[in-house]
N, C-alpha and C positions, 0 to 999 in steps of 0.2 A: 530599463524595460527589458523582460525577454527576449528572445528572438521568436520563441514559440509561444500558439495558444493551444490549452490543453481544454475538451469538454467529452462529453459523452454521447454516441448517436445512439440511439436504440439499443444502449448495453452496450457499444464498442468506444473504446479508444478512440477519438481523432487529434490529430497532431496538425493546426496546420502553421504557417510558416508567415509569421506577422509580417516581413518583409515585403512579400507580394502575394501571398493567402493562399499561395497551391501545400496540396495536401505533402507534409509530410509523411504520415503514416494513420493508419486505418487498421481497426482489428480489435480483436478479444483479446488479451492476454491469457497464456494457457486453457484458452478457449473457451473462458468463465465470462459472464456478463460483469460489468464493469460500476461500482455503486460510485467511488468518487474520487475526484482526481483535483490535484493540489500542485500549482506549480514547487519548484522549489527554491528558494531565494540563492541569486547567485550563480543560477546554475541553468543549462535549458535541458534538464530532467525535471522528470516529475514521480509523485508519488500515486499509487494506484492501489483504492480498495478495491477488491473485488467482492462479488458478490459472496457473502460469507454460507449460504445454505448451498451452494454450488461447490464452495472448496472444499466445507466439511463434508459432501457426498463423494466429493473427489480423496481425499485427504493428502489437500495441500494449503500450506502457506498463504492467505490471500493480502498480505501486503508486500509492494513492491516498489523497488525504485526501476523507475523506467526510460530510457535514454526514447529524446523525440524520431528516431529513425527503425523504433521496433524492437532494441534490446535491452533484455533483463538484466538490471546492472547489479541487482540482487534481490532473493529473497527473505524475509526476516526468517531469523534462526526462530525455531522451535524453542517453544517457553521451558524454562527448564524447572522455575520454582512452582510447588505444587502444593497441594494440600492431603490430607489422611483421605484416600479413596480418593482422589480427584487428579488424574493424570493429564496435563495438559497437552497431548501430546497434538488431540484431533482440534484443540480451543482456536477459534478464529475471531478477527477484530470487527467490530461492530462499526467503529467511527477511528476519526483520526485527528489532528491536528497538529501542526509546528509551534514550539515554542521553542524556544532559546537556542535554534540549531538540532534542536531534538525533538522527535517525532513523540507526542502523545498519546498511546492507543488503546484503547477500551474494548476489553473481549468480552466473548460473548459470560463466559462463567465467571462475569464480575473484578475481575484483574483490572489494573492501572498500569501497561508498559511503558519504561523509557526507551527511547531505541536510538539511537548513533545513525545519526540522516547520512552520514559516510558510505555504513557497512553494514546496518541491517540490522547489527548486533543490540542484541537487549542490555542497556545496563541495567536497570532498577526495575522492581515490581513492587504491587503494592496490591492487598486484596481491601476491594473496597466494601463488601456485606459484613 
């Protein structure tokens, strides 16, 4: 079992501390509303989508691993495989999921990322249209 429970209050973060239920942390991450959050096996981080029409107005990264005390232990690298006219540079992830130690993520321009639960880092893409 965790130590921590991860859910969402009205868009934010809450962390609180399954041992005796006081808050560990509270908040937005880079001040973006919060879509969905995923413990992470093994580990008391978690993974954190963020609202993807918020990051693409911002142009940032909206998936993130998140330590339960408030720090960003990374953001996913910037997609690098692209298509003829199709630069992914502003592309943000729709949904998420863990499989095999590896994060699953679905962007908004139709991509399939593998990403390295470690470090953020994309190994494999796939275009799915």
């Amino acid at each position: 079992m965790t130590r921590y429970k991860f859910s969402i209050d009205d868009g934010a973060l809450l962390v609180l501390d399954s041992s005796d239920g006081h808050k560990a942390w509270q908040g937005k991450p880079l001040e973006i509303a919060v879509e969905s959050v995923l413990p992470i096996p093994s580990s008391d981080d978690c993974l954190v989508l963020l609202n993807w029409r918020e990051a693409q107005k911002k142009s940032t990264r909206n998936l993130l691993r998140f330590s339960p005390d408030g720090i960003i232990k990374w953001k996913v690298n910037t997609p690098t495989k692209t298509l003829k006219g199709l630069d992914r540079i502003n592309d943000v992830y729709t949904s998420i999921k863990v499989e095999n130690k590896a994060i699953e993520a679905n962007s908004f321009w139709s991509f399939l990322d593998y990403i390295d639960i470690d470090t953020g880092e994309i190994l494999d893409t796939i275009f799915l249209k």
